[in-house]
DSSP file (Angstrom, degrees, kcal/mol; ACC not computed):
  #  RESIDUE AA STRUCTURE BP1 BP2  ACC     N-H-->O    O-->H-N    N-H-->O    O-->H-N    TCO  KAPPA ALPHA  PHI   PSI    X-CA   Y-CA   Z-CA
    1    1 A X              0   0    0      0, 0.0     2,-0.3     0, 0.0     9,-0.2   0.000 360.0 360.0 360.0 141.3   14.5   28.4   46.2
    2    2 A X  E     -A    9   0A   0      7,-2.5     2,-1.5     5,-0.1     7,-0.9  -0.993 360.0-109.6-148.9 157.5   16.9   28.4   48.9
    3    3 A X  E     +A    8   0A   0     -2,-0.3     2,-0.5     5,-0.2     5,-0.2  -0.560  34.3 179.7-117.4 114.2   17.6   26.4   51.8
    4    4 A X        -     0   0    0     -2,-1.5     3,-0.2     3,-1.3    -1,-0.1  -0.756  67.1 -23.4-113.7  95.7   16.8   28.0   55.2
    5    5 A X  S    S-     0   0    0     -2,-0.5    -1,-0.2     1,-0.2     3,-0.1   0.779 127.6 -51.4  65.9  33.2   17.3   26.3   58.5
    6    6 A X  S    S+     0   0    0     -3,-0.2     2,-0.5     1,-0.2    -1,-0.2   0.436 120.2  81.9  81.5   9.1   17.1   23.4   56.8
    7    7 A X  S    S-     0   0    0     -3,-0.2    -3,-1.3    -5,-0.1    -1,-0.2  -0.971  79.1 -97.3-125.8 137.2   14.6   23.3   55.1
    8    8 A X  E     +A    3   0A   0     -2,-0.5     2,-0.3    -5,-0.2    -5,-0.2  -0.278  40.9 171.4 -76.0 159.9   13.7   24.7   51.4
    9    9 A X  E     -A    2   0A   0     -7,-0.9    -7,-2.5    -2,-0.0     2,-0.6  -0.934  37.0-110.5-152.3 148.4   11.9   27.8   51.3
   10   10 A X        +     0   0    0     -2,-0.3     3,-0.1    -9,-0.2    -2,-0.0  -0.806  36.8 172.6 -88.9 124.2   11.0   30.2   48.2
   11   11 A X        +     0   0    0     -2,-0.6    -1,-0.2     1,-0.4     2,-0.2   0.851  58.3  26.5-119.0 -70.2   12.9   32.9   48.7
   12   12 A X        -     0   0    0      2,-0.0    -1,-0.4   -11,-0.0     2,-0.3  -0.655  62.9-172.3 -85.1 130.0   12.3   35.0   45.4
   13   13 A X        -     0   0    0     -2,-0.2     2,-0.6    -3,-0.1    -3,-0.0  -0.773   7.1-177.7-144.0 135.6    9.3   35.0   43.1
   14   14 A X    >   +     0   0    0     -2,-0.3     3,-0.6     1,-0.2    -2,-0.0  -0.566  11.2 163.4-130.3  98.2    8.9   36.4   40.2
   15   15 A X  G >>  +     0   0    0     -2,-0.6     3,-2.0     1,-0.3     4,-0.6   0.133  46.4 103.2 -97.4  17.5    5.6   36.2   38.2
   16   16 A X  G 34 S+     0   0    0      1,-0.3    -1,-0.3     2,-0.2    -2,-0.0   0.449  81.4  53.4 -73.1   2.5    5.7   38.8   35.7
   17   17 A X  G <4 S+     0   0    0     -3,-0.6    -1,-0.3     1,-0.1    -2,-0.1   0.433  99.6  60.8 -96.3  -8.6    6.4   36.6   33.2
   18   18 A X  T <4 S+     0   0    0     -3,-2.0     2,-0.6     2,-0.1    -2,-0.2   0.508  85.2  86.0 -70.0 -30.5    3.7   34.5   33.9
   19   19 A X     <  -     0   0    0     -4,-0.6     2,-0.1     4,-0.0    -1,-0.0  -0.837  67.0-145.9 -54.3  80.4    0.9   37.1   33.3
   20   20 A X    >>  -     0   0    0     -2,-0.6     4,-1.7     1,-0.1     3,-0.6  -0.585  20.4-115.2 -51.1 136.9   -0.4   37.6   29.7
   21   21 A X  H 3> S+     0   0    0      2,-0.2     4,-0.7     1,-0.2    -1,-0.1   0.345 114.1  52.2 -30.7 -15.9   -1.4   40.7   28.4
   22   22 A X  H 3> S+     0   0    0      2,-0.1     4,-2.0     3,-0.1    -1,-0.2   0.864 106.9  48.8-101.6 -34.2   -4.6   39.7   27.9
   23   23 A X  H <> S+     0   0    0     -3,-0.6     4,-1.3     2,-0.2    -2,-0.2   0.920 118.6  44.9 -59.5 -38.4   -5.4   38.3   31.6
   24   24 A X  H >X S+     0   0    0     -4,-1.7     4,-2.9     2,-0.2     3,-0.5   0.985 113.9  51.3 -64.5 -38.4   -3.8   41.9   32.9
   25   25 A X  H >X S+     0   0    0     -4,-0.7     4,-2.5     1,-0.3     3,-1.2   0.954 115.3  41.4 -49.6 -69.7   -6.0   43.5   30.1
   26   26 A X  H 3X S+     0   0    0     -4,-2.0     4,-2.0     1,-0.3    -1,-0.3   0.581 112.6  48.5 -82.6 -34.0   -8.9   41.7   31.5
   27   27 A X  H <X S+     0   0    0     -4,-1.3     4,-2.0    -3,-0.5    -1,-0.3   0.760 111.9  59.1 -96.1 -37.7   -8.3   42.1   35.5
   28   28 A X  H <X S+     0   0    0     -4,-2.9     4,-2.2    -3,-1.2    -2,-0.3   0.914 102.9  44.0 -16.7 -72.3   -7.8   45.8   34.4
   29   29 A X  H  X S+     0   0    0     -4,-2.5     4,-2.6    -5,-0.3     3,-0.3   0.986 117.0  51.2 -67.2 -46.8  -11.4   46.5   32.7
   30   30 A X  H >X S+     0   0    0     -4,-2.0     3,-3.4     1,-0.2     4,-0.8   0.847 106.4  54.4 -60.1 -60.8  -13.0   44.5   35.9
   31   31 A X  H 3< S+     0   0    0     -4,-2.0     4,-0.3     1,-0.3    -1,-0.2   0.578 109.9  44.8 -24.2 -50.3  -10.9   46.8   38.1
   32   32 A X  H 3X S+     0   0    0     -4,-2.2     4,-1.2    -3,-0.3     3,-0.4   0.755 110.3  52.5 -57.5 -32.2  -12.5   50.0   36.4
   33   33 A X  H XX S+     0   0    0     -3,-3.4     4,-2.9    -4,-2.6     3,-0.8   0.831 114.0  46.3 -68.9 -69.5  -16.2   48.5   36.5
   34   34 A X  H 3< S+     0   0    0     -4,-0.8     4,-0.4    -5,-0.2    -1,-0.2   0.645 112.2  49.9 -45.6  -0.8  -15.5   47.9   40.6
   35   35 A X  H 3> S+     0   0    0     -2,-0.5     4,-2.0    -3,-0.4    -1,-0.2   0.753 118.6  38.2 -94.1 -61.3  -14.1   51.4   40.9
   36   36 A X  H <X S+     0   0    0     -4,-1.2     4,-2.2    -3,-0.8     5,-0.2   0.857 114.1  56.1 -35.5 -44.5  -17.3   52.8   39.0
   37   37 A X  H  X S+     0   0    0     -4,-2.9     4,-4.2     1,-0.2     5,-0.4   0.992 110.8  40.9 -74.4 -43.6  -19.4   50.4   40.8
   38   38 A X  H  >>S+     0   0    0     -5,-0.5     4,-3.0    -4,-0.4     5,-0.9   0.986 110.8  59.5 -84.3 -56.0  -18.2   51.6   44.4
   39   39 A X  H  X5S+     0   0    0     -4,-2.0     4,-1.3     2,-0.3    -1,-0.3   0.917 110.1  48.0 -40.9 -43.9  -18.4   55.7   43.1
   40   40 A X  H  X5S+     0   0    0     -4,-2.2     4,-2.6    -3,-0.3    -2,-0.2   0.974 115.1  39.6 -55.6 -61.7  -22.2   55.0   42.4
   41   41 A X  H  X5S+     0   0    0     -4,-4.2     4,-2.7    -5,-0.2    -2,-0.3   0.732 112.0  55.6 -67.9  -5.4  -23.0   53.5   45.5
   42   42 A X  H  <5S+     0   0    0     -4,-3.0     4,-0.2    -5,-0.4    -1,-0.2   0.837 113.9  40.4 -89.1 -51.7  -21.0   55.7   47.3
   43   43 A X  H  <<S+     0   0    0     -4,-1.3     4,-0.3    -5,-0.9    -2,-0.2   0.806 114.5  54.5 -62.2 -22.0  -23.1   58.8   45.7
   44   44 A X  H >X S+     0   0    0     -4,-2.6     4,-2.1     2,-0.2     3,-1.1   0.890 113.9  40.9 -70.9 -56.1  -26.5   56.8   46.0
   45   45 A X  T >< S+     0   0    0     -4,-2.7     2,-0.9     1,-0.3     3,-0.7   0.713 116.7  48.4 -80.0 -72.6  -25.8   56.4   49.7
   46   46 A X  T 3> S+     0   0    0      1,-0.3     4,-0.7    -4,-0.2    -1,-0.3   0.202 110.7  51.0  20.4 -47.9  -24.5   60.0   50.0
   47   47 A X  H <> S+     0   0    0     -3,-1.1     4,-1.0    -2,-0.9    -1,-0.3   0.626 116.3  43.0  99.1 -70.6  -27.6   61.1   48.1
   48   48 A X  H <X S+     0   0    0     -4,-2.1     4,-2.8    -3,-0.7    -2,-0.2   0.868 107.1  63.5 -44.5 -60.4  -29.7   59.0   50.9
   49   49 A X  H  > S+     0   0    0     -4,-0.3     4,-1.3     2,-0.2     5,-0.2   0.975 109.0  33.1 -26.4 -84.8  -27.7   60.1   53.6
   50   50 A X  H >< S+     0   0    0     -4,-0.7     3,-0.7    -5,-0.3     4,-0.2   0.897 111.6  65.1 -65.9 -22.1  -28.6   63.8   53.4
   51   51 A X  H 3X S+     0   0    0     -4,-1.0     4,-0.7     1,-0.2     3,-0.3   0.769 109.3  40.4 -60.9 -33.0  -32.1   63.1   52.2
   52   52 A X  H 3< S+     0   0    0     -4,-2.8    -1,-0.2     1,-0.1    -2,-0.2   0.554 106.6  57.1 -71.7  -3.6  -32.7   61.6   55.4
   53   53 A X  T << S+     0   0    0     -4,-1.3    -2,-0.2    -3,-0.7    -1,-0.1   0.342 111.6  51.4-112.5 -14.1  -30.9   64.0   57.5
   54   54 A X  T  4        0   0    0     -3,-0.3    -2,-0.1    -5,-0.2    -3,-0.1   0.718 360.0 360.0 -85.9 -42.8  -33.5   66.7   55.8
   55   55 A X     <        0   0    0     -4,-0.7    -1,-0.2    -5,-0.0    -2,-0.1   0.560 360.0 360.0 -71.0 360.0  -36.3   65.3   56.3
């Protein structure tokens, strides 16, 4: 905290000490399913895409 034009203001924060390993763990594995999720649909419509473009 520091005080900036008169008023206090958070000037540094730093929350890596605030994170347990098992909530990073855990915000990790979702991160891989939504990376997965988006590679599927992206190949389904991809997939669609040129099957309609065929036809």
């Amino acid at each position: 905290m520091g005080k900036i034009d008169g008023t206090w203001k958070i000037v540094t924060l730093n929350l890596s000490q605030r994170f347990h390993q098992p909530l990073m763990a855990e915000a990790e594995r979702w991160i891989w399913f939504a990376g997965a999720g988006g590679f599927v649909l992206g190949v389904l419509a991809a997939g669609l895409f040129v099957f309609l473009r065929r036809r």
